[in-house]
N, CA, C and O of each residue as an XYZ file, in Angstrom:
560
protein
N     -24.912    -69.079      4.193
C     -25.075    -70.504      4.418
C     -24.816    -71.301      3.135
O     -24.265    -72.359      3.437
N     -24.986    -71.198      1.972
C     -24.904    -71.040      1.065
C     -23.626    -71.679      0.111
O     -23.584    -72.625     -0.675
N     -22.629    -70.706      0.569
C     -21.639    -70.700      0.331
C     -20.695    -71.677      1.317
O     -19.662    -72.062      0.768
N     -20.896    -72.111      2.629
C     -20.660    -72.680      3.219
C     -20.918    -74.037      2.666
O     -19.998    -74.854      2.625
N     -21.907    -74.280      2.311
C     -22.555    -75.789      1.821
C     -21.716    -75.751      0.120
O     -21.246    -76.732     -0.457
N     -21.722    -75.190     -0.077
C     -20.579    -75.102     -1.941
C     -19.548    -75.168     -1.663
O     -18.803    -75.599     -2.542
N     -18.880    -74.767     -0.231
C     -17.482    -75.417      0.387
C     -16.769    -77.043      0.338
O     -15.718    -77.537     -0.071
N     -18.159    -77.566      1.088
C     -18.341    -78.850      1.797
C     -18.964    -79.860      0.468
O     -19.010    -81.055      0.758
N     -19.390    -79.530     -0.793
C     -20.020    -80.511     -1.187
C     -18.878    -81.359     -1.784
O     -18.932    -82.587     -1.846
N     -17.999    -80.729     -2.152
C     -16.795    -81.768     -3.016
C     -16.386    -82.947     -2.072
O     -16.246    -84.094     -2.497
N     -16.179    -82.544     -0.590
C     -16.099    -83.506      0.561
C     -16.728    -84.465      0.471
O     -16.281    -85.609      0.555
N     -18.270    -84.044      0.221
C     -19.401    -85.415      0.260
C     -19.336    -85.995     -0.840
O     -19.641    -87.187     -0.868
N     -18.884    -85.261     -2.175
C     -18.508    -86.058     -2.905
C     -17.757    -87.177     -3.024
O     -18.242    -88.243     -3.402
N     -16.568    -87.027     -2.724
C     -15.471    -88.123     -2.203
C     -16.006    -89.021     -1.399
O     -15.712    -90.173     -1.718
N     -16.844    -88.892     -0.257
C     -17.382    -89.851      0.869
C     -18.434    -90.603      0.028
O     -18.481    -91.828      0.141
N     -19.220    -90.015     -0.745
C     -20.305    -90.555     -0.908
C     -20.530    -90.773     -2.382
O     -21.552    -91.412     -2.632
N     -19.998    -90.490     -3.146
C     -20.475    -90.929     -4.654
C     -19.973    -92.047     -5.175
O     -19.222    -92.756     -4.506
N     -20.369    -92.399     -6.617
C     -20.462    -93.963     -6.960
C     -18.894    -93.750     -7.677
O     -18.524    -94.797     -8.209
N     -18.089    -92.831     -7.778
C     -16.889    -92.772     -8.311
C     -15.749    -94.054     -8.174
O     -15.991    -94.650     -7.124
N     -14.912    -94.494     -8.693
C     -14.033    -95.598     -8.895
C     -13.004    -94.827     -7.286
O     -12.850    -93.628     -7.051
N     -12.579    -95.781     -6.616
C     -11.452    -95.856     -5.468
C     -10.412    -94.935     -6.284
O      -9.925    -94.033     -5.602
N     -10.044    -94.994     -7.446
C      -8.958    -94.480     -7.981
C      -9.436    -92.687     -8.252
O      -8.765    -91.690     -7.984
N     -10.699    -92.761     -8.812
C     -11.394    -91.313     -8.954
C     -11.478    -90.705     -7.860
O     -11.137    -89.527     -7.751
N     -11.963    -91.442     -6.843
C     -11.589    -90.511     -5.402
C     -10.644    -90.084     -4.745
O     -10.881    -89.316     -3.812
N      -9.566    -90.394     -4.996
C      -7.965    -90.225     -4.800
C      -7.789    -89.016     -5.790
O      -6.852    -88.246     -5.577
N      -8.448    -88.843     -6.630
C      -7.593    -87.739     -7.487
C      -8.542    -86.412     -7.702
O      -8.214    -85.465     -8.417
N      -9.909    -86.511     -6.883
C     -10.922    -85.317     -6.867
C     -10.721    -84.779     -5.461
O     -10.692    -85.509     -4.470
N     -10.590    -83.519     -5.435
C     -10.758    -82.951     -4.685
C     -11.149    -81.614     -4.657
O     -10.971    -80.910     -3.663
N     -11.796    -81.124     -5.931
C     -11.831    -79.966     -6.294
C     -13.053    -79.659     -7.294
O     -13.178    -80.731     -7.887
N     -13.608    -79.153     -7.587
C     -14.981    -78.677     -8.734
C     -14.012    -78.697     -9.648
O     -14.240    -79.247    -10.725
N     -12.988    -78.216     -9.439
C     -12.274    -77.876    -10.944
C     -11.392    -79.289    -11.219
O     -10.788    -79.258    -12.291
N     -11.252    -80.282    -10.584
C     -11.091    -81.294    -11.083
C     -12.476    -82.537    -12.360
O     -12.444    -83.554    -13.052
N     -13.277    -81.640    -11.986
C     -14.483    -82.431    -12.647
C     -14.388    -82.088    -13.833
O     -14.921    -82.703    -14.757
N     -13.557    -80.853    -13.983
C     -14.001    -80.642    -15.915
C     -12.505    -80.333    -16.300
O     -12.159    -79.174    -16.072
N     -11.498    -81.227    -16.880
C     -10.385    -81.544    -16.524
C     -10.421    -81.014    -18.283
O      -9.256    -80.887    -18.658
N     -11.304    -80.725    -19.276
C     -10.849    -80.619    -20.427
C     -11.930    -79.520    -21.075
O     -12.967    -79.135    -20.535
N     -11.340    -79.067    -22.552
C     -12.912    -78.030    -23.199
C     -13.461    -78.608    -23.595
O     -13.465    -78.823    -24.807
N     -14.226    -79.167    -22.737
C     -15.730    -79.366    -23.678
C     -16.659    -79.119    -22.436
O     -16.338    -79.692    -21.395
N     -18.256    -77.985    -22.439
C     -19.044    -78.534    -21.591
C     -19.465    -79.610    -21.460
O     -19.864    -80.345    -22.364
N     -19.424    -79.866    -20.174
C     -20.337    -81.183    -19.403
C     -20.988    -80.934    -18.271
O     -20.584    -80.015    -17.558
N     -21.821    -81.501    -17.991
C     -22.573    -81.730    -16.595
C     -23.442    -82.441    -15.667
O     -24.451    -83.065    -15.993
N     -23.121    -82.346    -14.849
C     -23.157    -83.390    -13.689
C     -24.537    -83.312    -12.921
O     -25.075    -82.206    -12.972
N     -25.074    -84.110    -12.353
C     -26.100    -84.206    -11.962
C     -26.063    -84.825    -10.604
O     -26.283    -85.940    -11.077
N     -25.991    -85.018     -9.569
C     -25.484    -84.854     -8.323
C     -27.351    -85.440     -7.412
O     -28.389    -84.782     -7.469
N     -27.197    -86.531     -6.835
C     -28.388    -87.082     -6.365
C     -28.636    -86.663     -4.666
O     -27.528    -86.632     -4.130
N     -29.639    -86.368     -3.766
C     -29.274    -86.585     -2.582
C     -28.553    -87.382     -1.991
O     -27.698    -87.131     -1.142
N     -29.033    -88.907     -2.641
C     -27.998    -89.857     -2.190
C     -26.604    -90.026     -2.404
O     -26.004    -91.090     -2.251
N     -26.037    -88.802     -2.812
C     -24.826    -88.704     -3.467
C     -24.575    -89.915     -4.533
O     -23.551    -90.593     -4.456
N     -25.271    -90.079     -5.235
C     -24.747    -90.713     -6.630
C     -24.919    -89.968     -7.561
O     -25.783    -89.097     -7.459
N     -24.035    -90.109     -8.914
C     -24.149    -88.751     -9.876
C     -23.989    -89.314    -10.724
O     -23.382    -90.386    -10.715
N     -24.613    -88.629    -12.007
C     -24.241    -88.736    -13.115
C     -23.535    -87.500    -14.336
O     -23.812    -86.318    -14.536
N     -22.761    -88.224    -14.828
C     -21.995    -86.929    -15.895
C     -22.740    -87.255    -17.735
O     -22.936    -88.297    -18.360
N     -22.928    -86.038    -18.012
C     -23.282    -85.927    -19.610
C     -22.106    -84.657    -20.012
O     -21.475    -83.910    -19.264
N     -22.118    -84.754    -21.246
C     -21.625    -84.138    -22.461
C     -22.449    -84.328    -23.826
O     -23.273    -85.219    -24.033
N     -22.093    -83.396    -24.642
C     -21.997    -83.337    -25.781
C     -20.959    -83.143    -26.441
O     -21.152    -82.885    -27.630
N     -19.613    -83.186    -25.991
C     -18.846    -82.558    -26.474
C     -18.755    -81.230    -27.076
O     -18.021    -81.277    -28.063
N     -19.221    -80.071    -26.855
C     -19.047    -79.620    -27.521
C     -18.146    -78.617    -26.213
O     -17.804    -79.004    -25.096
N     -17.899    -76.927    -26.995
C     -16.733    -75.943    -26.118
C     -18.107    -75.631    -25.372
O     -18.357    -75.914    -24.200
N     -19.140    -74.847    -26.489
C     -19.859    -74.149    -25.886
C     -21.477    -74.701    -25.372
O     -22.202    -73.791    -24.970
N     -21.881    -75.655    -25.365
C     -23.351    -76.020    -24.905
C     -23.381    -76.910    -24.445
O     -22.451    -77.664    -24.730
N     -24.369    -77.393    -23.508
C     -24.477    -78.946    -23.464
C     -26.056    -79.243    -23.337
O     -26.554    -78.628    -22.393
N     -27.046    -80.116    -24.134
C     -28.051    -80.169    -24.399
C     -28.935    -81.357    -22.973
O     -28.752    -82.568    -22.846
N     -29.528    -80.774    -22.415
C     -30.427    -82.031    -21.414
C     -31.821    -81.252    -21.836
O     -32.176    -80.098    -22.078
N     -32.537    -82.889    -21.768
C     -34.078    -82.202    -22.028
C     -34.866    -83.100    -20.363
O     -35.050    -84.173    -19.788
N     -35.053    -81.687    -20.315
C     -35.758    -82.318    -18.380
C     -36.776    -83.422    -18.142
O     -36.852    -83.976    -17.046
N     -37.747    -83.819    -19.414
C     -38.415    -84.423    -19.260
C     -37.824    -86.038    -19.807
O     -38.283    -87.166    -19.629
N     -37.069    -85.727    -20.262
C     -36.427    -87.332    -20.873
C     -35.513    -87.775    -19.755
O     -35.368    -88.983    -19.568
N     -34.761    -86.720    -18.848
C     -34.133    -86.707    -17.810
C     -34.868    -87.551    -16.748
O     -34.464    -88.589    -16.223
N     -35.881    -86.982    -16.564
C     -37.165    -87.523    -15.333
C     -37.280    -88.740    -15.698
O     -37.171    -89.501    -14.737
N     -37.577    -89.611    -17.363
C     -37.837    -90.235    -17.262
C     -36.627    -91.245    -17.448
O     -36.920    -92.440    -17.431
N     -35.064    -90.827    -17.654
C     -34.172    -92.071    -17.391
C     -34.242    -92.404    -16.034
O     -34.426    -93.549    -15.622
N     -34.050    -91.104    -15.123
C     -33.960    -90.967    -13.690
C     -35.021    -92.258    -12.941
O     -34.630    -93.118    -12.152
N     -36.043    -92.127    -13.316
C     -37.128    -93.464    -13.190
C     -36.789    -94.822    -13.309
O     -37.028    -95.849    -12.673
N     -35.917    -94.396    -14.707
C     -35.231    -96.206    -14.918
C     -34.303    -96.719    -14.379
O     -34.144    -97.863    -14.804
N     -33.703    -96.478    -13.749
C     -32.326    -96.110    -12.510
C     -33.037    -97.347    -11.590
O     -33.957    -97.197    -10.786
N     -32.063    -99.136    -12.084
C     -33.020   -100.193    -11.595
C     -32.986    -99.989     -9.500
O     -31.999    -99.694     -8.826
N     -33.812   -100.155     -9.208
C     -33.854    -99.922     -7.837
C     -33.752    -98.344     -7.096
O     -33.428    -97.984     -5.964
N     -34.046    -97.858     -7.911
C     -33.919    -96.071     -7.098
C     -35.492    -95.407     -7.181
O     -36.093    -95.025     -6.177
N     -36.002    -95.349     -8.460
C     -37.193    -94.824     -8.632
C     -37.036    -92.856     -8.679
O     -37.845    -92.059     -8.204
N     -36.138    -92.639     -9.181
C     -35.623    -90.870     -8.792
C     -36.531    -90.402     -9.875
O     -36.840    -90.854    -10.978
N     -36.999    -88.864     -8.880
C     -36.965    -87.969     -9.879
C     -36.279    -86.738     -9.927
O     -35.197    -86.536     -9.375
N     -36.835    -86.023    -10.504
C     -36.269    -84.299    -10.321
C     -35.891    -84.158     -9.017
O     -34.761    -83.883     -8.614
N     -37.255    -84.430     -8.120
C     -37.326    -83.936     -6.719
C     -36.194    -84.539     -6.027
O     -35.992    -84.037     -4.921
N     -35.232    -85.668     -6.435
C     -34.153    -86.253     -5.680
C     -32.545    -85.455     -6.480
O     -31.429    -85.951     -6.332
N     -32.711    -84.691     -6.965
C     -31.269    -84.156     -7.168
C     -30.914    -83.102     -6.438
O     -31.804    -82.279     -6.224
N     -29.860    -82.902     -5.999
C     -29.279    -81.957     -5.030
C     -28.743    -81.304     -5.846
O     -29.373    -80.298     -6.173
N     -27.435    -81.530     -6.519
C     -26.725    -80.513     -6.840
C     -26.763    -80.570     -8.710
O     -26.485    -81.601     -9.322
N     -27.205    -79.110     -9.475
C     -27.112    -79.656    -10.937
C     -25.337    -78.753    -11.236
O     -25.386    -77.624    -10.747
N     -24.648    -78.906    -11.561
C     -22.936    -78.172    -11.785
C     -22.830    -78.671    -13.297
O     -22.708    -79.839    -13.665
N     -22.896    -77.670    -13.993
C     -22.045    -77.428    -15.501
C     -20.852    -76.896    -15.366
O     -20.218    -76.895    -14.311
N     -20.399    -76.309    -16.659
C     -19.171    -75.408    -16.577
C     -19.014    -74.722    -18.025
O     -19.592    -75.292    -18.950
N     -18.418    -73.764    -18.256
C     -18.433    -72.350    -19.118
C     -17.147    -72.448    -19.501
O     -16.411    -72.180    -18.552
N     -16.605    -72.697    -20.412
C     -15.231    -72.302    -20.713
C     -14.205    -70.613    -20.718
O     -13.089    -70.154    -20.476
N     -15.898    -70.155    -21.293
C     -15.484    -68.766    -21.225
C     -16.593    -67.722    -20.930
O     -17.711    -67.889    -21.415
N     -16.366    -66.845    -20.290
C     -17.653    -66.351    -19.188
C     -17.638    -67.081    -17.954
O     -17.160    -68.203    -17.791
N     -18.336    -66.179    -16.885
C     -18.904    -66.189    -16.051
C     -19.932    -66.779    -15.296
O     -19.916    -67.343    -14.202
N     -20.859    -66.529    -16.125
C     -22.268    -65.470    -16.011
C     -23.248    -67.113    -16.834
O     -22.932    -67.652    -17.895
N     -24.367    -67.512    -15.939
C     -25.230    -68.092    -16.579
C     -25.933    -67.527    -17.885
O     -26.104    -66.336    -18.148
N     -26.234    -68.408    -18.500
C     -26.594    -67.857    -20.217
C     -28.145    -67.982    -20.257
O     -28.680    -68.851    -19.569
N     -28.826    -67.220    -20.966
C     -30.302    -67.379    -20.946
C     -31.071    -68.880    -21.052
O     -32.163    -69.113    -20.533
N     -30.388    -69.712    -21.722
C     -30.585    -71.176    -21.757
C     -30.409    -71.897    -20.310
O     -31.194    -72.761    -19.918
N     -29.295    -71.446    -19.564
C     -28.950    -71.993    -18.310
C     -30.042    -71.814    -17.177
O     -30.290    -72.573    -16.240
N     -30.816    -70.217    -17.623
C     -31.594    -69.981    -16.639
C     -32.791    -70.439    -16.850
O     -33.650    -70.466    -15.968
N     -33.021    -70.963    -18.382
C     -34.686    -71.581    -19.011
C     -34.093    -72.727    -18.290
O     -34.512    -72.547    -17.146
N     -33.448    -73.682    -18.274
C     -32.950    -75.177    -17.623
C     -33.282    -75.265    -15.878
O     -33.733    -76.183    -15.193
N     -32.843    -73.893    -15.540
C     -33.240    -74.096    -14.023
C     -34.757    -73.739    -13.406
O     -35.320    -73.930    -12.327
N     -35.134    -73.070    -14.774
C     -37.146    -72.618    -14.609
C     -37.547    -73.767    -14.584
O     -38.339    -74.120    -13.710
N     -36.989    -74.819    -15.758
C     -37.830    -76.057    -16.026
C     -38.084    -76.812    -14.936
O     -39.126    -77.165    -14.383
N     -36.684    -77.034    -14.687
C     -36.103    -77.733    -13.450
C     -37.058    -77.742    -12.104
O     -37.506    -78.655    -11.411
N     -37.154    -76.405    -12.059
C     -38.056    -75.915    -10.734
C     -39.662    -76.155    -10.835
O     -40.454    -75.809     -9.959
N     -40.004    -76.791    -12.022
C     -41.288    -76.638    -12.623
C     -41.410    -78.095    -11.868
O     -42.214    -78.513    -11.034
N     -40.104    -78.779    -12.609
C     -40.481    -80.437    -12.253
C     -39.990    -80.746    -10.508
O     -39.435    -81.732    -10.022
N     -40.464    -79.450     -9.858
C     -40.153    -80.128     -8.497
C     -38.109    -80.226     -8.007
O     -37.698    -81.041     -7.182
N     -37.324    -79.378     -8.628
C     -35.959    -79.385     -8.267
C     -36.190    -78.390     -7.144
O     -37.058    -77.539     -6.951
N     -34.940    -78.850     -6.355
C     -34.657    -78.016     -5.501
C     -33.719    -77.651     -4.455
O     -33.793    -77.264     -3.289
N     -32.863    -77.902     -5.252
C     -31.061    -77.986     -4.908
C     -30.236    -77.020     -5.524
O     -30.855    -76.155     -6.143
N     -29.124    -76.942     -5.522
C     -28.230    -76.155     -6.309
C     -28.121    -76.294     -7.791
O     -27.709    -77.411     -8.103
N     -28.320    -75.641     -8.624
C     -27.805    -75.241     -9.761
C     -26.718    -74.246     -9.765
O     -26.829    -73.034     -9.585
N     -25.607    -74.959    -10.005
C     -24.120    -74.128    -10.309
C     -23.730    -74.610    -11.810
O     -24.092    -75.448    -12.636
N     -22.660    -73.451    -11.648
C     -21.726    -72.738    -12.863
C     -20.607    -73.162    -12.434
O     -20.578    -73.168    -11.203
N     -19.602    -73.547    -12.958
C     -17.962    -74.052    -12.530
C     -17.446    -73.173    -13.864
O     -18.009    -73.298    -14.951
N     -16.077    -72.084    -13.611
C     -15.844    -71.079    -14.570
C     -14.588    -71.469    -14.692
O     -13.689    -71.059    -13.957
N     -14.406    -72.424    -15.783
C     -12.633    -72.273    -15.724
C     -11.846    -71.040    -15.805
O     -10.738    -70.973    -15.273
N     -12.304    -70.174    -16.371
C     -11.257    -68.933    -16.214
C     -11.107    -68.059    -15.019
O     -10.269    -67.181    -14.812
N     -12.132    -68.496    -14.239
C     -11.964    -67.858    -12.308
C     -11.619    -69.251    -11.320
O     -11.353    -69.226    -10.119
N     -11.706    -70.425    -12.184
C     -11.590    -71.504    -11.291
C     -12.920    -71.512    -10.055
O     -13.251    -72.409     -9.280
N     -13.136    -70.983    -10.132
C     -14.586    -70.413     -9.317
C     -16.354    -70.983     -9.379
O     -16.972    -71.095    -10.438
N     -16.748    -71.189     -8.448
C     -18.084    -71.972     -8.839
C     -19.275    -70.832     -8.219
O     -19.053    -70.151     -7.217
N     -20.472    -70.771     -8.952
C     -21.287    -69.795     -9.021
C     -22.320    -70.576     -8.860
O     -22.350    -71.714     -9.329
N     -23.366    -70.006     -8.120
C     -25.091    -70.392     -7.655
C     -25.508    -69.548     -8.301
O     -25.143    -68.383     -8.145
N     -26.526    -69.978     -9.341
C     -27.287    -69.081     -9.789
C     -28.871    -68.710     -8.692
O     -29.954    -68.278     -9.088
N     -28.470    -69.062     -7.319
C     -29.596    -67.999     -6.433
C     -28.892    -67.135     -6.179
O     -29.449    -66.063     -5.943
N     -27.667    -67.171     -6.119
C     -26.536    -65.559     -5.289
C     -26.621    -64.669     -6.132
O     -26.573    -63.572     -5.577
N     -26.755    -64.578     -7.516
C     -26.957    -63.477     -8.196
C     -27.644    -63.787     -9.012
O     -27.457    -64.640     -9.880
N     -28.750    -62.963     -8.789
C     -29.913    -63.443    -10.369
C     -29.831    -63.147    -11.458
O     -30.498    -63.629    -12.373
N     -28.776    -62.077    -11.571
C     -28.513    -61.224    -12.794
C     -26.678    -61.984    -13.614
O     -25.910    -61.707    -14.536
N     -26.783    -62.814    -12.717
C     -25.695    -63.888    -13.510
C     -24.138    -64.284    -12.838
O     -23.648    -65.389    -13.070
N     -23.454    -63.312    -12.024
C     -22.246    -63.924    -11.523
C     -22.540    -63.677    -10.449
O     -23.097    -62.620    -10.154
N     -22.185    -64.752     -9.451
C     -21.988    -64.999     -8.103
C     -20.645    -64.569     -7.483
O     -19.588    -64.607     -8.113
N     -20.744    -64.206     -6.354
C     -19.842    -64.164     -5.557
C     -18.040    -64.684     -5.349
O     -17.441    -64.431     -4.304
């Protein structure tokens, strides 16, 4: 079921996120979201609105969950927290496999009430990974 719903979300993306008329014309793919090296990642709302961070850097990208919760709050007219994100999607330039940091991010996560997808987007498989399908790090 799972995998079925990681099919379909780029769809709802297009239908439903706060993206520019012109951005929706040219996404159609997970692997269109990380179009360059640097990690970034996306944060994906029930209501399908999202937000993207970076650090620029190849290999990390830094979110601290509790400063998260509390921009998510400031969001004028929404009131979000943890408990309203659906989908969290990074991406790995090289590897697979969630990194011990990736999996402290989704403990936290789950601490503050998440409870949606946390994915991996792998440019070198083009491939997107749930870290519930394999606990021990690559998905399906």
């Amino acid at each position: 079921m799972r995998k079925i719903i990681l099919a379909i979300l780029p769809v709802l993306l297009i239908l439903g996120s706060v993206l520019s008329a012109e951005k929706k014309q040219l996404f159609n793919s997970w692997q269109e979201l990380f179009p360059d090296q640097v990690e970034r990642i996306y944060i994906i709302m029930k209501d399908r609105t999202f937000f993207e961070h970076t650090d620029h850097y190849e290999n990390k990208i830094n979110v601290n969950i509790g400063l998260l919760e509390e921009d998510l709050k400031r969001i004028k007219g929404k009131n979000y927290s943890i408990k309203d994100i659906a989908v969290v999607i990074h991406n790995h330039l090289k590897g697979c496999r969630f990194s011990p940091d990736d999996r402290k991010q989704y403990r936290r996560l789950k601490r503050y009430g998440f409870n949606g997808f946390f994915l991996l987007y792998c440019h070198s498989t083009k491939g997107v990974y749930d870290i519930e399908e394999n606990k021990k790090g690559r998905g399906k």
